[in-house]
MDTraj code that builds the backbone (N, CA, C; nanometers):
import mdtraj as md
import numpy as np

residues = "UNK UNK UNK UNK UNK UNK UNK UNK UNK UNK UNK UNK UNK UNK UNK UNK UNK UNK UNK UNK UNK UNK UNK UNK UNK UNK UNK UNK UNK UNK UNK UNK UNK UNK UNK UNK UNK UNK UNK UNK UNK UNK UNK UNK UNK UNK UNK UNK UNK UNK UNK UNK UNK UNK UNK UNK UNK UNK UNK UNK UNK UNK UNK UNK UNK UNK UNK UNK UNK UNK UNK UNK UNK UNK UNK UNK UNK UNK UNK UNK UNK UNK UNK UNK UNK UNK UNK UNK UNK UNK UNK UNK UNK UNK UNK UNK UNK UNK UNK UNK UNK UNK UNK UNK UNK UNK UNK UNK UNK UNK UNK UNK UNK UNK UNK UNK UNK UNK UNK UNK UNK UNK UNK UNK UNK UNK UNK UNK UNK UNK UNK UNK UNK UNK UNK UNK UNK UNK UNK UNK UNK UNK UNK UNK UNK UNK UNK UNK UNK UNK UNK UNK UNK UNK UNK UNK UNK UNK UNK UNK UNK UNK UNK UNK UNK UNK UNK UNK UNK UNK UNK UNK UNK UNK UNK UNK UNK UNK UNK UNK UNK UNK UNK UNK UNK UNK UNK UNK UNK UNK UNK UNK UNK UNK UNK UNK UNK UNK UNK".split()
xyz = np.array([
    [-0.2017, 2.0828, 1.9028],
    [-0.0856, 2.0289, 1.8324],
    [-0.0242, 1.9169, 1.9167],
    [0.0280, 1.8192, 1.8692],
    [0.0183, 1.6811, 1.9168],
    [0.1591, 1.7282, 2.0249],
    [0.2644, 1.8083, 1.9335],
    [0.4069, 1.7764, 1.9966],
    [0.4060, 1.9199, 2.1229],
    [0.2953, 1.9499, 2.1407],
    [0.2938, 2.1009, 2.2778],
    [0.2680, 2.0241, 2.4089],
    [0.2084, 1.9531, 2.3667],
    [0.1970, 1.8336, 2.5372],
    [0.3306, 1.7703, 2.5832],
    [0.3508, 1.7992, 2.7194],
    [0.5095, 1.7459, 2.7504],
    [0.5143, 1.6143, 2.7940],
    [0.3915, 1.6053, 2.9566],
    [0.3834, 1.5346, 3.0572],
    [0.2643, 1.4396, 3.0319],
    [0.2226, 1.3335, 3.0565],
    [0.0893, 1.2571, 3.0958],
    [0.1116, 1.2107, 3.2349],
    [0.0266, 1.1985, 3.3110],
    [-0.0198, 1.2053, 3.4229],
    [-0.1229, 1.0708, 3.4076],
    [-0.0885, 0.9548, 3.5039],
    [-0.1815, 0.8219, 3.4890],
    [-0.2423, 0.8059, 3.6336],
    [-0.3411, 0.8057, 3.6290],
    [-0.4121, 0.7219, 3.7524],
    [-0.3663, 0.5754, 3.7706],
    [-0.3886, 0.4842, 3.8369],
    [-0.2955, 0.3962, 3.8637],
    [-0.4172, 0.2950, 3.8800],
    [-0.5237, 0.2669, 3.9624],
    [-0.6366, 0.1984, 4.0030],
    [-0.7098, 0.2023, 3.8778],
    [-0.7585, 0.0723, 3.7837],
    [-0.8351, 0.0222, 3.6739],
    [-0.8308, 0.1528, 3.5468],
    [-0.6647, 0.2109, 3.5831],
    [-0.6476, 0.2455, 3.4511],
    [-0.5127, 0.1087, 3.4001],
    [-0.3791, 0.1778, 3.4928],
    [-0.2756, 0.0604, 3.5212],
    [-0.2637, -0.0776, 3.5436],
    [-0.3700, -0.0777, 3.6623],
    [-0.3855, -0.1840, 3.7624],
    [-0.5448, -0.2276, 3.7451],
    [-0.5490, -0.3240, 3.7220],
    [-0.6421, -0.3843, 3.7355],
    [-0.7147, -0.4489, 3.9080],
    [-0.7929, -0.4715, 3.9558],
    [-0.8228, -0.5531, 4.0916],
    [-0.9584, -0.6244, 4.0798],
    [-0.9616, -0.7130, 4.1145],
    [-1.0667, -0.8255, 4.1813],
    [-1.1667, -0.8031, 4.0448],
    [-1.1178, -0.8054, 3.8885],
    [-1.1911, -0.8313, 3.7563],
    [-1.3122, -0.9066, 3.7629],
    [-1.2775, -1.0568, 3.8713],
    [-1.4675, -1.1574, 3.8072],
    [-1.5566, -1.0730, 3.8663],
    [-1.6558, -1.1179, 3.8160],
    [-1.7968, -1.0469, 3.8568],
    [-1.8141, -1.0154, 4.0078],
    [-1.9264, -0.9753, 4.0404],
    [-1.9326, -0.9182, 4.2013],
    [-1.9288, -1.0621, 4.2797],
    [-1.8652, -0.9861, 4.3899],
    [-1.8524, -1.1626, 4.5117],
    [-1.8643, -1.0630, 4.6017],
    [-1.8578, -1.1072, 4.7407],
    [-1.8796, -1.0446, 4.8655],
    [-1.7901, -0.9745, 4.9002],
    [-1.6718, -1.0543, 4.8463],
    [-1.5375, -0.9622, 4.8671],
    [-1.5437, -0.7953, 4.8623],
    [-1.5559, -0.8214, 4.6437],
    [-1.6048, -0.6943, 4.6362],
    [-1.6816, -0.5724, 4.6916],
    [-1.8001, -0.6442, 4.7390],
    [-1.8872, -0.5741, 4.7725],
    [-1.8510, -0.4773, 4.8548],
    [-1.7618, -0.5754, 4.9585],
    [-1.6821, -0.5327, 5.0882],
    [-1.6299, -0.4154, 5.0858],
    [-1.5147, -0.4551, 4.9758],
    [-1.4449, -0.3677, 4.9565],
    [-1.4844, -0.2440, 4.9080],
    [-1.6379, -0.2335, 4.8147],
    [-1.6298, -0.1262, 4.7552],
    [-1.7252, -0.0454, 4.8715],
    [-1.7234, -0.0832, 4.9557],
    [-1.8052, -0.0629, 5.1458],
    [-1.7016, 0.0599, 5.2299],
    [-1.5964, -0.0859, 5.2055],
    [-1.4650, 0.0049, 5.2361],
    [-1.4116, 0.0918, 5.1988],
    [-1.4004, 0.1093, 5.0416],
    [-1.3141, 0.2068, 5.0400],
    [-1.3687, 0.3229, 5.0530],
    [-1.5656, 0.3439, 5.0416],
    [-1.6292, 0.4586, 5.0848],
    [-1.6395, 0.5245, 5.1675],
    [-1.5648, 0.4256, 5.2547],
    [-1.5412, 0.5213, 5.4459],
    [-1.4546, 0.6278, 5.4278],
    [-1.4846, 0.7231, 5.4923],
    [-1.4291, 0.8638, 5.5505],
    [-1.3016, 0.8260, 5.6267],
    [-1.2970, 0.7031, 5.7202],
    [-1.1483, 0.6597, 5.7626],
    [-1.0705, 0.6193, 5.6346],
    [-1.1378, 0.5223, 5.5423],
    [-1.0495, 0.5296, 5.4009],
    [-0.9632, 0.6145, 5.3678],
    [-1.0426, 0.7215, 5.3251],
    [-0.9989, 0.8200, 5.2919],
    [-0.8844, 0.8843, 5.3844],
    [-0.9017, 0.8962, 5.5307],
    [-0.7786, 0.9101, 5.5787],
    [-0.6739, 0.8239, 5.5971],
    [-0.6868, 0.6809, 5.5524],
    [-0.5588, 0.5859, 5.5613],
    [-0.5259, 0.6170, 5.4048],
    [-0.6038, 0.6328, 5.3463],
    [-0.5390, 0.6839, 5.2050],
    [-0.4422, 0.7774, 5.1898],
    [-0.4519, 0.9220, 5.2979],
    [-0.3932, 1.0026, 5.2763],
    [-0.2628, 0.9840, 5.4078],
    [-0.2617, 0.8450, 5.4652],
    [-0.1167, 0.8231, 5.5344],
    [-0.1483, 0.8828, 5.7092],
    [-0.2720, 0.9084, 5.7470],
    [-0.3162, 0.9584, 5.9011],
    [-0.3619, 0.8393, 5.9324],
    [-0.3592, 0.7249, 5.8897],
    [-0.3757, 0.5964, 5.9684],
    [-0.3019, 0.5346, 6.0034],
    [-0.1493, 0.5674, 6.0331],
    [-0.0231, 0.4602, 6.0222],
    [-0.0263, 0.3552, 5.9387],
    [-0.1116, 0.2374, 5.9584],
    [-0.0894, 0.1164, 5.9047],
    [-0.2372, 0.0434, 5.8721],
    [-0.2343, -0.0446, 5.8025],
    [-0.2773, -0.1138, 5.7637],
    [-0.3968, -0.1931, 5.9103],
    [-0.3419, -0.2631, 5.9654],
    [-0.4099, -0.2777, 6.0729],
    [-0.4706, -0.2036, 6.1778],
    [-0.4237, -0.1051, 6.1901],
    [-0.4991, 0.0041, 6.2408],
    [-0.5991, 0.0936, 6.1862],
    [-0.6261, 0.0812, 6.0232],
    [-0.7280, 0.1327, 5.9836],
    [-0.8331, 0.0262, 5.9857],
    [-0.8330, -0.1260, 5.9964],
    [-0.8644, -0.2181, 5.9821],
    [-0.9592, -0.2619, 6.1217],
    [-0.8798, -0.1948, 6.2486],
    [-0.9430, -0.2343, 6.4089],
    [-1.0198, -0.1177, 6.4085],
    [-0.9962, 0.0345, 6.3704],
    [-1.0633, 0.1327, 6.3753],
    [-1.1904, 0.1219, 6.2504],
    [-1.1901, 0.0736, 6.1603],
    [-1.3111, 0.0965, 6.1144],
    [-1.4177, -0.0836, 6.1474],
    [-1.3340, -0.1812, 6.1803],
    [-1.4329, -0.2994, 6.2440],
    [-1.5141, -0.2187, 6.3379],
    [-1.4281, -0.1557, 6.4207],
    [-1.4596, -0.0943, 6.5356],
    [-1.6094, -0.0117, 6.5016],
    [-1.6128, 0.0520, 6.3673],
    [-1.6882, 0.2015, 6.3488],
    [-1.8268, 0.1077, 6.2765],
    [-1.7828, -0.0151, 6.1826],
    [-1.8679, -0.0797, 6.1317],
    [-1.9537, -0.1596, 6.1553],
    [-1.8891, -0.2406, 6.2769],
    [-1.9601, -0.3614, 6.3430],
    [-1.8837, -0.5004, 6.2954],
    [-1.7498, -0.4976, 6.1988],
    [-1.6852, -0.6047, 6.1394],
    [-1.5616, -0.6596, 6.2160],
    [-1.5776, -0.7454, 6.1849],
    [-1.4394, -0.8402, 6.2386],
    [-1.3030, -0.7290, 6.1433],
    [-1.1981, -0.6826, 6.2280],
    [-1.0891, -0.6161, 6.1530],
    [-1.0353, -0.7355, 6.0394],
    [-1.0002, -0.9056, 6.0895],
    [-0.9931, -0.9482, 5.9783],
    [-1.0509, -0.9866, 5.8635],
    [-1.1540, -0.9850, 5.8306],
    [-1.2181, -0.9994, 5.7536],
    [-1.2104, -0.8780, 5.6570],
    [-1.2337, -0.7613, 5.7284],
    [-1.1976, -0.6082, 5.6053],
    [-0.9868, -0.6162, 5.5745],
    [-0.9262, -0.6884, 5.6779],
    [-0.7900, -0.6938, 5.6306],
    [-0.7675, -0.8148, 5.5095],
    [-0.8164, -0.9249, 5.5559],
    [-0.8650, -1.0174, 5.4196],
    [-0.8916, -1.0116, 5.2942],
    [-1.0545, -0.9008, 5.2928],
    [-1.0835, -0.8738, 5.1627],
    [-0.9464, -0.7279, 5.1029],
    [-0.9081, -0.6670, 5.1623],
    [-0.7974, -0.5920, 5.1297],
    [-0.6877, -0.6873, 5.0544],
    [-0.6462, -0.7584, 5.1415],
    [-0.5328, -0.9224, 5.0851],
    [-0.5859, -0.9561, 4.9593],
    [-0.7220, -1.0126, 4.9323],
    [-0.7421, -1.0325, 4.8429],
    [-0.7301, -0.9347, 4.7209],
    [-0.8189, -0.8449, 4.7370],
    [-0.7364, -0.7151, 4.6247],
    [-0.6027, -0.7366, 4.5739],
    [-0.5233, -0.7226, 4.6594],
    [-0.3274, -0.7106, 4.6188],
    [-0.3512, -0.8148, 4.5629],
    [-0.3709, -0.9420, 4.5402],
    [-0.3812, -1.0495, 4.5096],
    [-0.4392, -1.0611, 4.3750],
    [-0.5365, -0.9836, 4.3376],
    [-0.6134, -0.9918, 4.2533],
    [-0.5594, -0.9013, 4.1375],
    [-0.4507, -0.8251, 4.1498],
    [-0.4036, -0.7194, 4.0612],
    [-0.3621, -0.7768, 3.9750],
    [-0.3975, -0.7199, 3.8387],
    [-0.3582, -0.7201, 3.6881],
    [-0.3307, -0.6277, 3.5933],
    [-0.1943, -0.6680, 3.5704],
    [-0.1884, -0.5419, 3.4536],
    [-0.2402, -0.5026, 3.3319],
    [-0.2531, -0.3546, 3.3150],
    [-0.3104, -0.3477, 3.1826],
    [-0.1908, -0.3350, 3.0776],
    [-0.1903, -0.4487, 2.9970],
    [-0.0348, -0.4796, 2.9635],
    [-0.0344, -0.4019, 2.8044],
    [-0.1940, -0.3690, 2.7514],
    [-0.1825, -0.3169, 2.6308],
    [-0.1210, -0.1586, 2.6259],
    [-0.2032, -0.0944, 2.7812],
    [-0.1425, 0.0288, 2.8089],
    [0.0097, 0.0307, 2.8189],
    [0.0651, -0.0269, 2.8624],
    [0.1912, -0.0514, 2.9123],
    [0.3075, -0.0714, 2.7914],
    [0.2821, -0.1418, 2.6751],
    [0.2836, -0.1583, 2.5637],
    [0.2628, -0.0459, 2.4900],
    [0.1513, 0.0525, 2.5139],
    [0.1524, 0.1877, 2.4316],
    [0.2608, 0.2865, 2.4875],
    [0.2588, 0.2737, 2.6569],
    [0.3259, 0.3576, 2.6651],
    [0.4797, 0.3480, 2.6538],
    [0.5533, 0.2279, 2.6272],
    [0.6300, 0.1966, 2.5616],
    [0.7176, 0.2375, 2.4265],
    [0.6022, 0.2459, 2.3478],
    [0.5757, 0.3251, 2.2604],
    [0.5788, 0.4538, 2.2357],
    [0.5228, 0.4997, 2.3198],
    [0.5350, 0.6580, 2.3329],
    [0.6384, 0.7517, 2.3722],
    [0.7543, 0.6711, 2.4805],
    [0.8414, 0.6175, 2.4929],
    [0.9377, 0.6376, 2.4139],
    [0.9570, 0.5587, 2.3003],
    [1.0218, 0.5632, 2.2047],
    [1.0096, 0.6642, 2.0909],
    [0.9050, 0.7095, 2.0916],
    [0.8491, 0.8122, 1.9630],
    [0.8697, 0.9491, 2.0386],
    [0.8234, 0.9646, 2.1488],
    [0.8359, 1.1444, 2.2001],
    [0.9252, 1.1278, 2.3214],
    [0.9697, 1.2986, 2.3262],
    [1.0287, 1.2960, 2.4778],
    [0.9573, 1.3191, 2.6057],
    [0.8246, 1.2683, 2.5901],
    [0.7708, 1.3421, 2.6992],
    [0.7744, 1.2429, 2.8600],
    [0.7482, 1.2787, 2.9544],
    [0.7929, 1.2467, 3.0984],
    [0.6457, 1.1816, 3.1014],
    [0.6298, 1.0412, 3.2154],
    [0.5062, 0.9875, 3.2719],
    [0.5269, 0.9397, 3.3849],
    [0.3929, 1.0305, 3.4228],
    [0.3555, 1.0054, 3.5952],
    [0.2648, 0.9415, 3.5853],
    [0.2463, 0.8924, 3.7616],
    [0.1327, 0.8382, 3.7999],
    [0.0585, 0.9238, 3.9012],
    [-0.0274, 0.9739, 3.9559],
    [-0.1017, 1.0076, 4.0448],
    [-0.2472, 0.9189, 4.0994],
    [-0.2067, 0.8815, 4.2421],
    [-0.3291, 0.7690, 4.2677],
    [-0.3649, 0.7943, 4.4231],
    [-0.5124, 0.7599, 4.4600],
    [-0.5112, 0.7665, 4.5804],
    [-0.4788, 0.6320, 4.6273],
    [-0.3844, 0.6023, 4.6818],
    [-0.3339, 0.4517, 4.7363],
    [-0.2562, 0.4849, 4.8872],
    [-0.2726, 0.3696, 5.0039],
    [-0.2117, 0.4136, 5.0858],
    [-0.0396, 0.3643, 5.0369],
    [0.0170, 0.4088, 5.1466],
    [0.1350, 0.3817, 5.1518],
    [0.2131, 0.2136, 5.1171],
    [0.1307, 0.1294, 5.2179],
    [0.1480, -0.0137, 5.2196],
    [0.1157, -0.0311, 5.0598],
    [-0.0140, -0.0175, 4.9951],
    [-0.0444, -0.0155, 4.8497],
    [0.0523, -0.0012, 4.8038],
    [0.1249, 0.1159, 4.7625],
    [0.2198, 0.1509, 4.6681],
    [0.3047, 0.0621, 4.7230],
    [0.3688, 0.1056, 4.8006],
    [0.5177, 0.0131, 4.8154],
    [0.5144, -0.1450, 4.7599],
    [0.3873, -0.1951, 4.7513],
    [0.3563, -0.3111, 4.7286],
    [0.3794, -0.3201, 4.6225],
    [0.2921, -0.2062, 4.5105],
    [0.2720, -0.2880, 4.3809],
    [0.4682, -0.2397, 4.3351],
    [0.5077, -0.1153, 4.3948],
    [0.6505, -0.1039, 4.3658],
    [0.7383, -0.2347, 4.3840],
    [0.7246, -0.2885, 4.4820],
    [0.7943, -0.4529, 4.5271],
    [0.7579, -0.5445, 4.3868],
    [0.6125, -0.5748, 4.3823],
    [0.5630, -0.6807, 4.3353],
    [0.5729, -0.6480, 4.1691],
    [0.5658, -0.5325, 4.1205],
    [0.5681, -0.4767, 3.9887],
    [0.7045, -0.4111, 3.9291],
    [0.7922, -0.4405, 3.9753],
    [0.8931, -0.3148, 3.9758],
    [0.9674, -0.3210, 3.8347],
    [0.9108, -0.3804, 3.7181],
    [0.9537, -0.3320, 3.5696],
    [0.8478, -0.2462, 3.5223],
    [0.6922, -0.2948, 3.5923],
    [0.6041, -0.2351, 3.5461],
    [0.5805, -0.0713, 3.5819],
    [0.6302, -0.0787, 3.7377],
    [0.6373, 0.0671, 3.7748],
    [0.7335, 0.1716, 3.7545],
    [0.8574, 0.0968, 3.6695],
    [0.9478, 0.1506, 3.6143],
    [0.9371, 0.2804, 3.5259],
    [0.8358, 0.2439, 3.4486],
    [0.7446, 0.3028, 3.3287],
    [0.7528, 0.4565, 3.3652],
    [0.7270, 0.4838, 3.5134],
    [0.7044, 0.6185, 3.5515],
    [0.8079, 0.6616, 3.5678],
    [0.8164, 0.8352, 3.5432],
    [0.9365, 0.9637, 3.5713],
    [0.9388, 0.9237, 3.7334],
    [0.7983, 0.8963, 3.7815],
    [0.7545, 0.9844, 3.9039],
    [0.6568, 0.9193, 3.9500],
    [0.6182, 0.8833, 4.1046],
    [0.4999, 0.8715, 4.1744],
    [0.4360, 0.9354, 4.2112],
    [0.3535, 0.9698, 4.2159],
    [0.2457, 1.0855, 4.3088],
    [0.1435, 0.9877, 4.4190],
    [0.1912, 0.9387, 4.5334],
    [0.0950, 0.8411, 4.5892],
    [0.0226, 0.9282, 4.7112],
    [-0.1267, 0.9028, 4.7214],
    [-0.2009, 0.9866, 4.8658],
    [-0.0994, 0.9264, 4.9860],
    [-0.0747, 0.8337, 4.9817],
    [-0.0443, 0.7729, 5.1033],
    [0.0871, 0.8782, 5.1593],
    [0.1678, 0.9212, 5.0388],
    [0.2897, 1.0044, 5.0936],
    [0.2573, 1.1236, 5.0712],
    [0.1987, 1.1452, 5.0250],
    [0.1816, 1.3191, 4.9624],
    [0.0631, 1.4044, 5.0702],
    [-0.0098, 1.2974, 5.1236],
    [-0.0916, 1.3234, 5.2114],
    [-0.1915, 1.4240, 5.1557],
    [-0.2619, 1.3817, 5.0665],
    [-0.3740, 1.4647, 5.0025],
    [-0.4244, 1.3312, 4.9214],
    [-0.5535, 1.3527, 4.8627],
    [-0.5542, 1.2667, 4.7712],
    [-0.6859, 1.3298, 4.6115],
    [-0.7394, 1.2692, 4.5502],
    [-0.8151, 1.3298, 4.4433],
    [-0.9443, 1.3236, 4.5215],
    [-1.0188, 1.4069, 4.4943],
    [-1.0333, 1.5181, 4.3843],
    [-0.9573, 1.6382, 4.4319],
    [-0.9073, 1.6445, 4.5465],
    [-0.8618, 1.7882, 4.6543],
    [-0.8149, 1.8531, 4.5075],
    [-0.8602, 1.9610, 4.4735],
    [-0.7477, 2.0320, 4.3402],
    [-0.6046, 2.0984, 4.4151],
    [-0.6124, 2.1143, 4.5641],
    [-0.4433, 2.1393, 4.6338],
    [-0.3505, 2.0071, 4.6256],
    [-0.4008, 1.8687, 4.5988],
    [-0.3377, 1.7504, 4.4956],
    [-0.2446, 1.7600, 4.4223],
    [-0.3453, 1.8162, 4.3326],
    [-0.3265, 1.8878, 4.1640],
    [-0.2075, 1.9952, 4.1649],
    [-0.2248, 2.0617, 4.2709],
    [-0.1230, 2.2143, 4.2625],
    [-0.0078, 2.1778, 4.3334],
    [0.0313, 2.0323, 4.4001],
    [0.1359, 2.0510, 4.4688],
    [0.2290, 1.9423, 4.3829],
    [0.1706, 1.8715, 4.2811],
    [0.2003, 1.7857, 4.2058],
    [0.2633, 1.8593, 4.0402],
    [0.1588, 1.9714, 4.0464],
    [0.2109, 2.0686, 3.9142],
    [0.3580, 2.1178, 3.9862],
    [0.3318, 2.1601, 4.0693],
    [0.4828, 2.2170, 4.1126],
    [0.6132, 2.1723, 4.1271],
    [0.6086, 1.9812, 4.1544],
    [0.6711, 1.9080, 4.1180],
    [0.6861, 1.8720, 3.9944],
    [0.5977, 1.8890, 3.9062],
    [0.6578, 1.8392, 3.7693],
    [0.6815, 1.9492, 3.6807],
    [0.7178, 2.1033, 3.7207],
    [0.7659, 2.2410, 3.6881],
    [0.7192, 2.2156, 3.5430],
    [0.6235, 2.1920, 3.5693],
    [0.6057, 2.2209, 3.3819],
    [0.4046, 2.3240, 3.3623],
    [0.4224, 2.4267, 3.2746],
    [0.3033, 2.4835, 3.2571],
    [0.1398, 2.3387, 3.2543],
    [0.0741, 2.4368, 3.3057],
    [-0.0416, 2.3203, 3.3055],
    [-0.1103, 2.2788, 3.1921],
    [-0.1229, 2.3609, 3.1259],
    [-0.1506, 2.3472, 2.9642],
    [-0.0723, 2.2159, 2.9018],
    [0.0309, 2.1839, 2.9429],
    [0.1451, 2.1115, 2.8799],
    [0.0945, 1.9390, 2.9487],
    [0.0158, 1.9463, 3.0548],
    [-0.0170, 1.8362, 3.0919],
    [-0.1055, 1.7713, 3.0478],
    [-0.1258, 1.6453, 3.0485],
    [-0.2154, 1.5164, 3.0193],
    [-0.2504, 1.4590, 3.1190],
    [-0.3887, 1.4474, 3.1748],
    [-0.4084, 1.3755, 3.2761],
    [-0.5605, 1.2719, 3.2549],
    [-0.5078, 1.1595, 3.3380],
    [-0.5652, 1.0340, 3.2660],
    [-0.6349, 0.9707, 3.4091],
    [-0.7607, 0.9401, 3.4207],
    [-0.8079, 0.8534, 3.5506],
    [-0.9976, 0.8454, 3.4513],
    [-0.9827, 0.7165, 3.5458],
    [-1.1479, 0.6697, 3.4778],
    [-1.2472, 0.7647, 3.6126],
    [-1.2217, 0.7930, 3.6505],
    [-1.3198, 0.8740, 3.7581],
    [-1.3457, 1.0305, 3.6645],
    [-1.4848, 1.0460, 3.6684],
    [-1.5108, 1.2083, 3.6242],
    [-1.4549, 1.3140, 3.7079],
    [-1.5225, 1.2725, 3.8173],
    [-1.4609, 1.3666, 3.9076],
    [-1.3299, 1.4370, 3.9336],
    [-1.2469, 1.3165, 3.9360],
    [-1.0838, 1.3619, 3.9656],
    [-1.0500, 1.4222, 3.7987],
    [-1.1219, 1.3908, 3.7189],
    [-1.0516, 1.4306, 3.5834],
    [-1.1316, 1.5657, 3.5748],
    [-1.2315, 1.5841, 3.6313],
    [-1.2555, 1.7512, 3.6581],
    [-1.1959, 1.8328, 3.7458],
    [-1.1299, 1.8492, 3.8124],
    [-1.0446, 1.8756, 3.9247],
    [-0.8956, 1.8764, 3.8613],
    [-0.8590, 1.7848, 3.7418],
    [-0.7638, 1.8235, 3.6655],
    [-0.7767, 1.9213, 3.5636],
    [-0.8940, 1.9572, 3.5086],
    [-0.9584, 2.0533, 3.4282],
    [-0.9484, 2.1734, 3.5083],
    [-0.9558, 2.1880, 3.6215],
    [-0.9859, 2.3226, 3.7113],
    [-0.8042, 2.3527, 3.7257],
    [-0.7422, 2.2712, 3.7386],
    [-0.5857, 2.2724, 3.7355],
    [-0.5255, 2.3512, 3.6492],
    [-0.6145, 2.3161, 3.5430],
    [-0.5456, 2.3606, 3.3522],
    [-0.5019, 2.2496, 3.2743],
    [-0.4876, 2.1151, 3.3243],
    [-0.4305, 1.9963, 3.2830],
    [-0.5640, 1.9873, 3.1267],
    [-0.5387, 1.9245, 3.0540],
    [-0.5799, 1.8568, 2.9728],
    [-0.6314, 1.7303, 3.0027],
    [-0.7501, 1.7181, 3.0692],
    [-0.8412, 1.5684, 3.1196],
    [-0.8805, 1.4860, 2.9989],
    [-0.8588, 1.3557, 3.0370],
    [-0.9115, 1.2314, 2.9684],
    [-0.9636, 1.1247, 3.0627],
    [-1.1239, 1.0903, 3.0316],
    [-1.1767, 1.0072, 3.1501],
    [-1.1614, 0.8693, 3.0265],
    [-1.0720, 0.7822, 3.1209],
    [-1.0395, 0.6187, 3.0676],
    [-1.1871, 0.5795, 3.0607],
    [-1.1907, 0.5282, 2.9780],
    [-1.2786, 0.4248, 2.9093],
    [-1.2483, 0.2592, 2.8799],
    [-1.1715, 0.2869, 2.7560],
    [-1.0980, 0.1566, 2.7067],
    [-0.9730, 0.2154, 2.6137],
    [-0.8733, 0.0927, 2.5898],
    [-0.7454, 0.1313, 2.5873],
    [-0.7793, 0.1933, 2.4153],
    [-0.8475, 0.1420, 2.2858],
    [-0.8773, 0.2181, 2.1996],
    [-0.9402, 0.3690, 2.1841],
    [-1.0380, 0.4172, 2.3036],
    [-1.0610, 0.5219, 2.3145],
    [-0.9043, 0.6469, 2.3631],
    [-0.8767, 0.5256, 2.4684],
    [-0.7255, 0.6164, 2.4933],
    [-0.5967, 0.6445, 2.4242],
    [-0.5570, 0.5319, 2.3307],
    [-0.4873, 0.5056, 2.2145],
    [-0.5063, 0.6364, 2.1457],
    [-0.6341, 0.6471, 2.1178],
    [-0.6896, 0.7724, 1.9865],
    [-0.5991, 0.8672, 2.0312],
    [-0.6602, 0.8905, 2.1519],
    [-0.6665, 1.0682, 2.2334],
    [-0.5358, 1.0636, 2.2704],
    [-0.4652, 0.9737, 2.3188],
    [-0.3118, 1.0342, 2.3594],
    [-0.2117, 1.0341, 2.2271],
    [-0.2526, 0.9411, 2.1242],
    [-0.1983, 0.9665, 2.0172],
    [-0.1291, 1.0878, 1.9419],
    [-0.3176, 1.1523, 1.9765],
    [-0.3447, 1.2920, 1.8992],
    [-0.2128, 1.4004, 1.9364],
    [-0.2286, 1.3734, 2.1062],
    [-0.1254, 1.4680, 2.1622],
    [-0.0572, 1.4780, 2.1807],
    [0.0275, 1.2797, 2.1192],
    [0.1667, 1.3184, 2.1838],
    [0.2616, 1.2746, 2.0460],
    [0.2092, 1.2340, 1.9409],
    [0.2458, 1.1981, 1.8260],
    [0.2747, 1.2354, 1.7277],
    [0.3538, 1.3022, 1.6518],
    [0.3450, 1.4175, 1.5615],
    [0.2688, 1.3496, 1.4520],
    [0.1653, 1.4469, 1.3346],
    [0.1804, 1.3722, 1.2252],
    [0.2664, 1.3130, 1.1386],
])
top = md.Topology()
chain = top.add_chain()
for i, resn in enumerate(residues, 1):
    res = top.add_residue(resn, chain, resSeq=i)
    for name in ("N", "CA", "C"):
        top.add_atom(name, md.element.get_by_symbol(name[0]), res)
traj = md.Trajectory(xyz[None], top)
């Protein structure tokens, strides 16, 4: 039943946010190098202090110049675009139901605060942040999931949760959340419709 769902829950990375869209460049490549590191993952979850220090520690681990992986990072922030149709629905949704919207993302700290600075009508949108960088966990961990349900005191059944990754949207399934793996904004249109729209 469309009107039993309270909460949606958004991933934030190429559901929200768009990054570095043209085709593959080196940048990319880089980056998608980077963000596979195991140090990633811990500057994600806020055990790297900063930005430059995950940057000298993994040149260090890789064989790279730190600026060059701090660069192609620059470029990213740089490259962000909104998904303005989502933004527009949820607007919408907004106006039609009472229900609350989060974000949950693995982003470090510097990340968020950024797109919060640089976006701040767009990030408005949300009840709530859920960022790795502060929460110090990040997806798929399902202890994520459980410390984030507890913040948004609402039964898990009652949730909507939205990320283009399978993985993390299985890990919301193991939660009790109601998973939706992003596709495109018509596939998502349908499905959040269904649940949050009365007939």
């Amino acid at each position: 039943m469309a009107h039993q769902h309270k909460v949606l829950v958004l991933d934030l990375g190429d559901v929200v946010f768009d990054w570095l869209t043209e085709p593959i460049s080196e940048t990319k490549q880089l980056l998608r190098h980077v963000m596979k590191s195991p140090l990633y993952y811990q500057y994600e979850c806020g055990l790297i202090p900063t930005e430059r220090d995950f940057c000298e520690s993994l040149g260090s681990q890789q064989g790279l110049a730190p600026s060059t992986i701090q660069d192609a990072l620059k470029a990213a922030r740089r490259s962000v675009e909104v998904n303005t149709a989502l933004l527009g629905f949820l607007d919408e949704l907004r106006q039609k139901t009472s229900l609350s919207i989060y974000a949950m993302s693995n982003v470090p700290k510097f990340d968020i605060d950024y797109l919060h600075y640089t976006f701040p009508h767009q990030m408005a949108v949300f009840d709530g942040v859920f960022a790795s960088g502060y929460m110090g966990l990040r997806k798929p961990d399902v202890e994520f999931y459980k410390v984030v349900n507890e913040e948004l005191r609402c039964p898990p059944e009652l949730v909507v949760f939205v990320d283009d990754k399978e993985h993390n949207v299985d890990s919301a399934r193991l939660m009790g959340w109601y998973g939706v793996q992003y596709q495109d904004m018509e596939q998502l249109r349908s499905q959040l419709s269904s649940f949050f729209m009365p007939n």
